[in-house]
C-alpha positions, 0 to 999 in steps of 0.5 A: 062364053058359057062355063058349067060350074060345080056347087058343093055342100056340106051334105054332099049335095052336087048342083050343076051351074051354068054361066053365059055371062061375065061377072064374078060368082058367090063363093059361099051361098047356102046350098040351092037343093030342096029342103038343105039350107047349108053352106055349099061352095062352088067347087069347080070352075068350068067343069068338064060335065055332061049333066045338064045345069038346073041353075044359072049365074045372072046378071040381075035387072035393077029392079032386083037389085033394090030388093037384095040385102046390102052385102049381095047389092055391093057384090052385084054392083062391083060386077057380081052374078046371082044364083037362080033356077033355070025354068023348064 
């Protein structure tokens, strides 16, 4: 399984996602570009895109997960993947 997922923000900043594990995503987060801190909602599930992602849905280790604030530790628990940005 691997969809690509499109995030949106209120500056109009397009972040192309992608996710090869199962697990439920953020609608809401705070846009992953540079130097932009608003709100972004993913958009698109699935997208048919041939840009290549910079971040990537995962599953994160439990070590992690101790450090993450109380509501993203509920959301991972029941299931739920984190935002991070694919490594070159």
């Amino acid at each position: 399984m691997k969809k690509k997922h499109l995030i949106l923000c209120h500056l109009q900043h397009l972040t192309v996602t992608v996710q090869e594990q199962e697990g439920t995503l953020l609608r809401n987060l705070i846009c992953p570009h540079v130097y932009c801190s608003t709100v972004a909602v993913v958009e698109y599930e699935d997208a048919d895109t041939t840009s290549e992602p910079t971040h990537e849905w995962y599953k994160p280790d439990e070590e992690e997960t101790k450090g993450l604030q109380f509501q993203l530790n509920q959301h991972v628990v029941n299931g739920g993947l984190l935002l991070r940005q694919i490594k070159n």
